[in-house]
VEXDREN-2710 file (C-alpha; in Angstrom, 1 decimal):
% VEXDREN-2710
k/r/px/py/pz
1/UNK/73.5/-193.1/36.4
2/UNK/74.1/-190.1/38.6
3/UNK/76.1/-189.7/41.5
4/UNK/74.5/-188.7/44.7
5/UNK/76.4/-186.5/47.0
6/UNK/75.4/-185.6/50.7
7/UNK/76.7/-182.2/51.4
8/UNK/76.1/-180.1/54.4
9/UNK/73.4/-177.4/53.7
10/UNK/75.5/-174.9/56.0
11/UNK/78.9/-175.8/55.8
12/UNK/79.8/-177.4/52.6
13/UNK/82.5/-180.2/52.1
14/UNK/85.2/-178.6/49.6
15/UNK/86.4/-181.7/48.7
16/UNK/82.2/-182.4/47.2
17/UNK/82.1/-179.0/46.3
18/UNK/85.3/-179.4/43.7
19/UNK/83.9/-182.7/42.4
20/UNK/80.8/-181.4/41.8
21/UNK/82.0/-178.5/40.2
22/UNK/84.3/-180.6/37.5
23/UNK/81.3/-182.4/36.8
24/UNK/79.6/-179.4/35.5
25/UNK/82.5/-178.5/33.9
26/UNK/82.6/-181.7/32.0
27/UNK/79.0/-180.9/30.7
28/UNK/77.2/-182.9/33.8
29/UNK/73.7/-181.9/34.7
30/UNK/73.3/-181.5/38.7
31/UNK/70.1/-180.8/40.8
32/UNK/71.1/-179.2/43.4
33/UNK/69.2/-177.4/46.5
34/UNK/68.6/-173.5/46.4
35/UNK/66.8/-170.9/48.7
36/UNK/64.0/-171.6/47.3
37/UNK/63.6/-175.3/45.9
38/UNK/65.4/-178.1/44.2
39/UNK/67.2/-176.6/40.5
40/UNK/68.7/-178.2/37.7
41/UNK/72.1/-176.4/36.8
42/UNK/75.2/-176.8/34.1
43/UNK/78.3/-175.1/32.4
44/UNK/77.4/-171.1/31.0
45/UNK/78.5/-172.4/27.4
46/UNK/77.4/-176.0/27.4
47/UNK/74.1/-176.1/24.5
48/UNK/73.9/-179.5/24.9
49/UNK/73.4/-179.5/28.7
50/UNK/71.0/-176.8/28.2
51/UNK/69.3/-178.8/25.8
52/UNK/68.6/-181.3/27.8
53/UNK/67.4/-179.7/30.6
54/UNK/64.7/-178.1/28.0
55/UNK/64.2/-181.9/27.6
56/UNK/63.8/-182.8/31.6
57/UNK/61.3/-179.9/31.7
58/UNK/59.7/-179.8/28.8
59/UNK/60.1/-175.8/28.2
60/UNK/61.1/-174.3/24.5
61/UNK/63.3/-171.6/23.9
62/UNK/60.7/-169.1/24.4
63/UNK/61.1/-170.1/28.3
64/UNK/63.0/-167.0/30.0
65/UNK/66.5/-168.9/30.9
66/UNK/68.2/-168.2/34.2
67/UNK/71.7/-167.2/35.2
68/UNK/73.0/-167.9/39.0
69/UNK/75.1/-165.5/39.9
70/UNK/77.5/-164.6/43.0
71/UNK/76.6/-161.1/43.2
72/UNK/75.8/-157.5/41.6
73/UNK/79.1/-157.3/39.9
74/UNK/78.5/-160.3/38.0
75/UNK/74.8/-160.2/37.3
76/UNK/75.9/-156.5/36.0
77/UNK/78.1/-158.0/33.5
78/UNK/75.7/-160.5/31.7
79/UNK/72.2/-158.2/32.3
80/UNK/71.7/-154.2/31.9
81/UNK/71.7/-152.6/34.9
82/UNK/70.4/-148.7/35.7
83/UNK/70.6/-147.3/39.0
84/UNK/66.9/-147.8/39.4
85/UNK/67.3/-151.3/38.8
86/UNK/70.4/-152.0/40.9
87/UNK/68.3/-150.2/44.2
88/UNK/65.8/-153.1/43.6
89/UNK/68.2/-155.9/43.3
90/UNK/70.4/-154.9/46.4
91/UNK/67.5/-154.4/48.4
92/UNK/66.7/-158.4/47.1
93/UNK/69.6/-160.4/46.8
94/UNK/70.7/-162.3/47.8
95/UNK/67.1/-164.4/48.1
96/UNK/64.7/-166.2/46.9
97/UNK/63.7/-164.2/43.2
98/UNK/64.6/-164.2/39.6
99/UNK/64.8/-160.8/37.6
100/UNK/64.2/-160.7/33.9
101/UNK/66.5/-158.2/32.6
102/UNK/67.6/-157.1/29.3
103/UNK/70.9/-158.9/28.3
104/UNK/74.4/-157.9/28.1
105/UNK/76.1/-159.3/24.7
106/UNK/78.6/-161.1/27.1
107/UNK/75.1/-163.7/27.4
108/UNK/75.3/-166.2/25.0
109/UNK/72.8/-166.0/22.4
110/UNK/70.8/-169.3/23.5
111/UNK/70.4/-168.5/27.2
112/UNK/68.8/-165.1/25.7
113/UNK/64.5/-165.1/25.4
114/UNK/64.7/-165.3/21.3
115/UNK/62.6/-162.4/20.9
116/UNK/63.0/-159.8/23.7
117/UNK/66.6/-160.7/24.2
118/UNK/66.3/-160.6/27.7
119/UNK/67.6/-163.3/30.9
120/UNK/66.8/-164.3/34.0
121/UNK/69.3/-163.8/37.1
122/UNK/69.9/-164.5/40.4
123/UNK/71.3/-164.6/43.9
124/UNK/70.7/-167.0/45.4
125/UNK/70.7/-166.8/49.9
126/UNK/72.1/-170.7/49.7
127/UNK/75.6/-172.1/51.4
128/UNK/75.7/-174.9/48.5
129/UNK/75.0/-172.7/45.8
130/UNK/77.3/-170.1/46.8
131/UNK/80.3/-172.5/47.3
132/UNK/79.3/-174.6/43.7
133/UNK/79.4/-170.8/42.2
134/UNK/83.0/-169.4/44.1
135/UNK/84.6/-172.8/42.8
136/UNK/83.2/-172.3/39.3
137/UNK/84.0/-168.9/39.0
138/UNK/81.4/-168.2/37.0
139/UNK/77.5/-167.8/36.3
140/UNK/75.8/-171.2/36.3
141/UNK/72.5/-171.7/33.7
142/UNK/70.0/-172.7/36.2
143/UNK/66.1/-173.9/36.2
144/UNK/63.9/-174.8/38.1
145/UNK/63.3/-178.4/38.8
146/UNK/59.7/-178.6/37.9
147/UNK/58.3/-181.9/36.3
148/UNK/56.1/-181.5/33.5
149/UNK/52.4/-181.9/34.6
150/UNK/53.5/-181.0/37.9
151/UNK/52.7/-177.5/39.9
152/UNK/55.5/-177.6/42.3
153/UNK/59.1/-178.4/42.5
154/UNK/61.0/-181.0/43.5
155/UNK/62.0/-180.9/46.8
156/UNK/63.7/-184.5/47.8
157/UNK/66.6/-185.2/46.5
158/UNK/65.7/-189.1/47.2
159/UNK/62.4/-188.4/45.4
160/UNK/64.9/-186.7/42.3
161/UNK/67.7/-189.1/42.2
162/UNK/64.3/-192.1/41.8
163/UNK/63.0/-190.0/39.0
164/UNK/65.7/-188.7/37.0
165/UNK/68.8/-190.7/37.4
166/UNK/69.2/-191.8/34.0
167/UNK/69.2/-188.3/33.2
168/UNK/71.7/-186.3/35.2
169/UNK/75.1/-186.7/36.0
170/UNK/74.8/-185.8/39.8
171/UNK/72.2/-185.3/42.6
172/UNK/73.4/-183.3/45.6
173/UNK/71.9/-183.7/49.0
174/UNK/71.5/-180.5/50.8
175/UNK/69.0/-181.4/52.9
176/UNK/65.5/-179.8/52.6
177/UNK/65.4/-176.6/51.4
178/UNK/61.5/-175.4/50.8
179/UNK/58.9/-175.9/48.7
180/UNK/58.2/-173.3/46.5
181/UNK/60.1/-171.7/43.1
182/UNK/61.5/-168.3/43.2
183/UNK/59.0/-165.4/42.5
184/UNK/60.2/-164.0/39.0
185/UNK/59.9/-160.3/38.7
186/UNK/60.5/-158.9/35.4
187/UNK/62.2/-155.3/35.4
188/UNK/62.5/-154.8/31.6
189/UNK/59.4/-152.4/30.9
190/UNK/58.3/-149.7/32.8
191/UNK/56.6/-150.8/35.1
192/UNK/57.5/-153.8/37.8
193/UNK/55.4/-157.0/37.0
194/UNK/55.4/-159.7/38.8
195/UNK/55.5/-162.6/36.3
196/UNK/55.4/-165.4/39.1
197/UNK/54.4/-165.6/42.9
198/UNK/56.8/-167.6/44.5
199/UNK/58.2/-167.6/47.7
200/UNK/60.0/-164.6/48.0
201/UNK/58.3/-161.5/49.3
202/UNK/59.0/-158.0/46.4
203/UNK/58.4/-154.6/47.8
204/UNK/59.2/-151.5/45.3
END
């Protein structure tokens, strides 16, 4: 059954924030609050917590995986980054979008889109998130917490811990956090596409 921690959405408890961390560590799956909507996260190397998020949500590994990253530096070390493509991100991040970029071979093969060997990343504009990742030290493998059948995400952590705590190992509390997913631009061809509206806002 998973633990449900209240932590505030501005100035996060350390003491949480290091319990919540060895918990992912250990292989836990958390859903945690973002900039954009409610994710489901775990450890970089963990398959088995990656496989069952793909089991929460119902995606195959053709579904573009995400990293959560701290900032440029580390995004640049798991994902291929011009100059072109850095201008984009800075002007960006942190916020409210994913980028599909070709990956680094410091990603591990499974978080990688089997075919165009590319991953998602991110940046996220969140207190929670940005605490969980400084304490880690690393990327976290993030998704979106999307129900199958269902258009939108999650956004209660009440509503989460009701549906799915028989599945995770924590639920945090961050209070509300919006509504909609990130919008997932893809930056691996030549030209921008936008290969989801959500609610961030891209300009070129």
């Amino acid at each position: 059954m998973a633990q449900f921690f209240q932590i505030h959405p501005e100035n996060p408890q350390a003491r949480l924030i290091k319990q919540a961390v060895e918990i992912i560590r250990k292989g836990g799956l958390v859903a945690y609050p973002t900039d954009s909507a409610y994710a489901l996260g775990c450890h970089i190397g963990d398959k088995l917590a990656l496989d069952r998020i793909c089991g929460i949500r119902k995606i195959d590994k053709e579904h573009n995986f995400t990293l959560m990253c701290r900032d440029l530096s580390e995004v640049a070390t798991y994902a291929k980054v011009n100059n072109q493509v850095f201008r984009l991100l800075k002007a960006h991040t942190p916020g409210a979008f994913t980028f599909i970029l070709d990956a680094t071979s410091e990603t591990p093969r499974r978080l990688k889109h089997p075919k165009r060997k590319t991953i998602g990343v991110r940046i996220p504009d969140n207190p929670i998130v940005m605490a969980l990742l400084e304490e880690l030290n690393e990327p976290m493998m993030t998704s979106t917490l999307i129900i199958p059948g269902d258009e939108l995400p999650l956004t209660d952590p009440y509503d989460i811990r009701a549906l799915l705590e028989h599945q995770l190992e924590l639920v945090i509390d961050g209070g509300f956090c919006g509504m909609a997913a990130t919008t997932v631009v893809d930056l691996t061809g030549d030209e921008t596409v936008i290969a989801r509206q959500g609610c961030g806002e891209f300009s070129e």
